[in-house]
N, C-alpha and C positions, 0 to 999 in steps of 0.2 A: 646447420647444413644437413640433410635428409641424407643418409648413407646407403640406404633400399633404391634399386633401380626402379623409376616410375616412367610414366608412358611418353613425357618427354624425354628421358633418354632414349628410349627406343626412336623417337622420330629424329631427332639429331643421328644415330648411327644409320638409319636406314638413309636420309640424306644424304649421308656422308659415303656410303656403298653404291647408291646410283650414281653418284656423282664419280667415285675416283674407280667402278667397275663398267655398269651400264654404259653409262653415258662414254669412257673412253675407249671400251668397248666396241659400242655403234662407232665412235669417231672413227677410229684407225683402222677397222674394216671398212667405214665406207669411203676411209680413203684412199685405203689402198687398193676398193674396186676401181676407183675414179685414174688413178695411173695405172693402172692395169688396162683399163679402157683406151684411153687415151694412148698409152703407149702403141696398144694393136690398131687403133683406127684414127689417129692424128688428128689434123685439122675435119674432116669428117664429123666429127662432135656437134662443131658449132659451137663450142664454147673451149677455149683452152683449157688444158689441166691447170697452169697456174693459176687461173683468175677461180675455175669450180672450187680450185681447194681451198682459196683465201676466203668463198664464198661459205662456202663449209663450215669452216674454219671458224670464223665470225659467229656463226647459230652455237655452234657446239660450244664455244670460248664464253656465251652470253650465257646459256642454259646454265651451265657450269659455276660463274656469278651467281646465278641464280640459289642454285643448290647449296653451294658453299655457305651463301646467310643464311636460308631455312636451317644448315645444321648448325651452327653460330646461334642463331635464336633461339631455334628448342632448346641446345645446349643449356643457353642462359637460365633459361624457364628451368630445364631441370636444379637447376644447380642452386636458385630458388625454395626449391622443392614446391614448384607445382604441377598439378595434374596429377591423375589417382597411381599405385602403387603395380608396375608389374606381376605382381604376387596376387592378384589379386585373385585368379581362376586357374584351373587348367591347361585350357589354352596357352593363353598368356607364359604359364611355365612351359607346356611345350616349345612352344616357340625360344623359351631363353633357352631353352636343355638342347633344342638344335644348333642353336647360332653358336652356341658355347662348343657342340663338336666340332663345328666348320671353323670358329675362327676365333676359339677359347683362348688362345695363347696370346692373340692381339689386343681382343678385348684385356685382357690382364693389363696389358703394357699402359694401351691407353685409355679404357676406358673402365677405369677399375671397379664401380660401380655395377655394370652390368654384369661384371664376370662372375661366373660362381662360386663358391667357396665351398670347399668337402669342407661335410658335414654330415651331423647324425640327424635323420631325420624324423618328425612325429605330427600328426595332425596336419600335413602339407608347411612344417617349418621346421625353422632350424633350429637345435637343442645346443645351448651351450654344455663343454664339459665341465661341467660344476655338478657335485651330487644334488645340491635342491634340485635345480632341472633337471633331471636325469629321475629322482621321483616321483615329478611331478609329470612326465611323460610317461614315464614305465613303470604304473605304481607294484605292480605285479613281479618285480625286477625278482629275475632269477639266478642262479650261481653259472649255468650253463646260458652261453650266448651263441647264438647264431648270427654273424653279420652279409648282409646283401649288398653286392656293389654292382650298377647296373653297367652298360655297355655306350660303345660310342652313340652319341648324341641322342640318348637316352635320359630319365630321370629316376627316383626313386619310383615314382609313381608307377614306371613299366610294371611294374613285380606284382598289379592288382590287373592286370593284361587278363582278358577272358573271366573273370572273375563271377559275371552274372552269367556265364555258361557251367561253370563248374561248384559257384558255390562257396568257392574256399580260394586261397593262396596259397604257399608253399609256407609262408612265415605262420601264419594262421594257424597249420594243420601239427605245426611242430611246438607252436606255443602251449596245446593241448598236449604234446608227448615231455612238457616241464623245461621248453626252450624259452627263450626271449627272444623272440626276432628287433635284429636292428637295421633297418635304413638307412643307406647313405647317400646321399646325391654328391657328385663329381664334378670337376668342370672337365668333362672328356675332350677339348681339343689342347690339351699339357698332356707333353710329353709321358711316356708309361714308366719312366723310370720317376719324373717329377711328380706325378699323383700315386708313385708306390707309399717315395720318403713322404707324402704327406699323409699317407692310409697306415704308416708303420706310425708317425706321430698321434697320429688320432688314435689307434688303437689302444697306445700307451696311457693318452691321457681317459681313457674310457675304464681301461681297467682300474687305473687310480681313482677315478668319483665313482663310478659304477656303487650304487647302495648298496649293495651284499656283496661280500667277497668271492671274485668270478674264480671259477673252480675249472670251466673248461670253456674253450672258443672254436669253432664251425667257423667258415669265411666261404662264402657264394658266390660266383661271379658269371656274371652272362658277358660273351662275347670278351669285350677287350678288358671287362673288371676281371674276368680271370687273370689277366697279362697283371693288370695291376698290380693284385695279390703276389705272383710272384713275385715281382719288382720290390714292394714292400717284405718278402722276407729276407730279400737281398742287402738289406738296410744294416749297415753296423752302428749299433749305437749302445750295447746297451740295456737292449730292453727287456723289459719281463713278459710281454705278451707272448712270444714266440715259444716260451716252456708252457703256457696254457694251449697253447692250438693243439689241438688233436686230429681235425679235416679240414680237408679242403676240396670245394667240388665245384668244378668248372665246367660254364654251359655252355658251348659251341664258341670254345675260343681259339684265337689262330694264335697258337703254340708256335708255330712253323710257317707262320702269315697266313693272309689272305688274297685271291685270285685278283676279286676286286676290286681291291687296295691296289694293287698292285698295276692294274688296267688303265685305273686312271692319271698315275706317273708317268704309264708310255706313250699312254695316248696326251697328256699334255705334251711332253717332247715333240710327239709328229706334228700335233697342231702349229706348236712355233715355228717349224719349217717354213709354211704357207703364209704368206702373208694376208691373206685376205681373214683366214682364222686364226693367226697368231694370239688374236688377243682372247680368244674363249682359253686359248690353252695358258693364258695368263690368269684365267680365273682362275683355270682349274691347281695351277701353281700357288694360290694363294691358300690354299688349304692346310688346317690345323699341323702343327708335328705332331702330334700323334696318330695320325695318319700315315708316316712313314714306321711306325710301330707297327700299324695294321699291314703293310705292304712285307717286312720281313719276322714278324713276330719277336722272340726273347728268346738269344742263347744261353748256351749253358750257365754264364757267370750268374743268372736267375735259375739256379737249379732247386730240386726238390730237398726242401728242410730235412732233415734224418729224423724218424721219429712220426713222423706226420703222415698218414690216408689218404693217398688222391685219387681223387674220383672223376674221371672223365666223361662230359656225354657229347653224342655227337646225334645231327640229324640229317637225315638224307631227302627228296622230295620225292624219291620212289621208295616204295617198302623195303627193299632189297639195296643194300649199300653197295654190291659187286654190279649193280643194273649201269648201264654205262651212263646217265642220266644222271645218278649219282655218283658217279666217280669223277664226273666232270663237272657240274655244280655243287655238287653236295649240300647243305641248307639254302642254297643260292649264295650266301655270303663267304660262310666256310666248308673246306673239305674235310670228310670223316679222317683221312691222316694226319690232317693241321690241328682238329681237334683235339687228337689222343697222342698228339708229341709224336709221332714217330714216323720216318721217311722210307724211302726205299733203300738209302743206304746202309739202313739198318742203326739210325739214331731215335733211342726211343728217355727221351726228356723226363717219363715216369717210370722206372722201371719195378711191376711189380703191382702198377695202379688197375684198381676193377675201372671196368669200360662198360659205358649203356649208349645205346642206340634208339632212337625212336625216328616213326615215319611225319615227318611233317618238315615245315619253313624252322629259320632263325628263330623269330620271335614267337613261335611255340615252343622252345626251351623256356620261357616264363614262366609258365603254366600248364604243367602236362603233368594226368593223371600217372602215368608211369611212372615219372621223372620223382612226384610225389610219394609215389610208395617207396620208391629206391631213397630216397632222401630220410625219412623215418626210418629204415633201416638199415640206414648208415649213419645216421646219429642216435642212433638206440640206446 
């Protein structure tokens, strides 16, 4: 049996989403336009509400059938193992690294196959921790590691973002100042405390095969792999990685949540009010938990390790972080105070940590010239 998600399972889940989203979606909105109708304009219709909704009722019930075998069949076919290999392109990962944000914690439950499993990443795969592999991926393996953990429904791959604009990466430009950059790919829609204890396990078992004995660890994180990282030093077990960490430098992560996150919790509550929209705000209910991570971020019981450099950056979409443009969007996603841990009440989560700023979006914390020089010296 083929353990790698291939392109019949993607058409079985995609079946499986029109059918128990779409499709009942359409239903219960269009039924509930049809007694909404009917109730303000009665015999008027020309048709009673009873018999349109049975009539309705009937297409959507059949469609439904329908769907329910195509994901039943593909299933099979995957399960098989045939048709070629989700892995195959980029694309194709894109697409699992988003479904994995949106609705990573379900895929786990049932569809364990497609879901993704943190890992160390190299050549667009996965590195077991075992020292062969770990040579044979990083023959250059060095005593200082820097690890990358990318952000919601993101991959490894993000961290090569603008790359043929600039030339370089961030892991690239540190590998030349005697680092080893490492990649990890997530399955970002688990919870932020459940992809910590699995980012505090993998580190453990990294510095164990790791072929040279690691002398010092850097940990990276864009957006929600910052929350991560915290989460993972919160982890009692034990381990030795946490007396190697020396930084920590987090890219536009909501410390203190995010707007956005946040927008779309309310705004599913008011959609359920309505019924004619009830059910979009049941999509929007269907959403990863770690998603509710991004709506109030990580209190203090993920506080700052003793002993450890944090480095905060934050980005605004005007030059100026006091421009009201930015104080109100801030990267569009995050705000420059959620970034850098600290409120108006005067709670500040780093106390002590250097702070950068640069002018641009979210997803130009990837790869930004500035962010690059400050990054080299602060692992110098």
């Amino acid at each position: 049996m083929r353990t790698e998600p291939g392109l019949a399972d993607a058409l079985s889940l995609a079946c499986q989403v029109v059918e128990e989203v779409v499709l009942d979606s359409a239903r219960d909105t269009h039924l509930a336009v049809v007694d909404r109708v009917h109730g303000l304009l009665g015999p008027a219709t020309g048709m009673s509400g009873t018999t349109h909704r049975a009539v309705a009722g009937a297409v959507y019930s059949g469609v439904g059938v329908a769907l329910k075998a195509a994901a039943w069949g593909f299933g099979t076919a995957a399960e098989r193992g045939a048709g070629p290999l989700m892995e195959s392109g980029p694309k194709s990962r894109r697409v699992r690294a988003i479904a994995g944000g949106l609705i990573g914690d379900r895929l786990e439950r049932e569809r364990p196959r497609l879901a993704i499993r943190m890992a160390v990443r190299a050549h667009d795969a996965d590195v077991p921790l075992e020292t062969d592999a770990l040579t044979e991926a990083f023959p250059a393996a060095a005593g200082r590691v820097v690890v990358f953990l990318h952000g919601w429904c993101e991959s490894d791959e993000q961290w090569r973002r603008r790359r043929e604009l600039r030339g370089t990466t961030y892991g690239e430009e540190l590998a030349g100042d005697g680092w080893t950059p490492v990649l990890l790919r997530a399955n970002s829609g688990l919870s932020v405390r459940r992809n910590g204890a699995e980012l505090a396990g993998l580190l453990e078992g990294l510095v164990d095969a790791w072929p040279v004995p690691v002398e010092r660890i850097a940990l990276v994180g864009h957006s929600m792999g910052g929350l991560v990282i915290r989460a993972a030093g919160a982890v009692q077990g034990g381990h030795r990685w946490p007396d190697l960490l020396t930084d920590v430098v987090t890219l536009g992560t909501p410390h203190l949540g995010a707007p956005l996150a946040g927008g779309v919790h309310r705004g599913s509550g008011l959609l359920g009010r309505v019924p004619e929209v009830a059910a979009f705000g049941r999509i929007l209910d269907q959403r990863a938990e770690s998603v509710a991570d991004l709506i109030c971020g990580l209190d203090e019981e993920c506080a700052a390790l003793p002993g450890v450099r944090y480095r905060l950056v934050s980005a605004t979409l005007k030059a100026s972080p006091k421009h009201p443009v930015s104080g109100f969007l801030g990267d569009v996603l995050v705000r420059q105070p959620s970034a850098y841990g600290r409120d108006r009440r005067g709670r500040d989560l780093f106390p002590g940590a250097e702070v950068l700023h640069i002018h641009g979006g979210h997803f130009d914390l990837l790869n930004h010239e500035a962010i690059s020089t400050a990054l080299r010296r602060w692992l110098a």
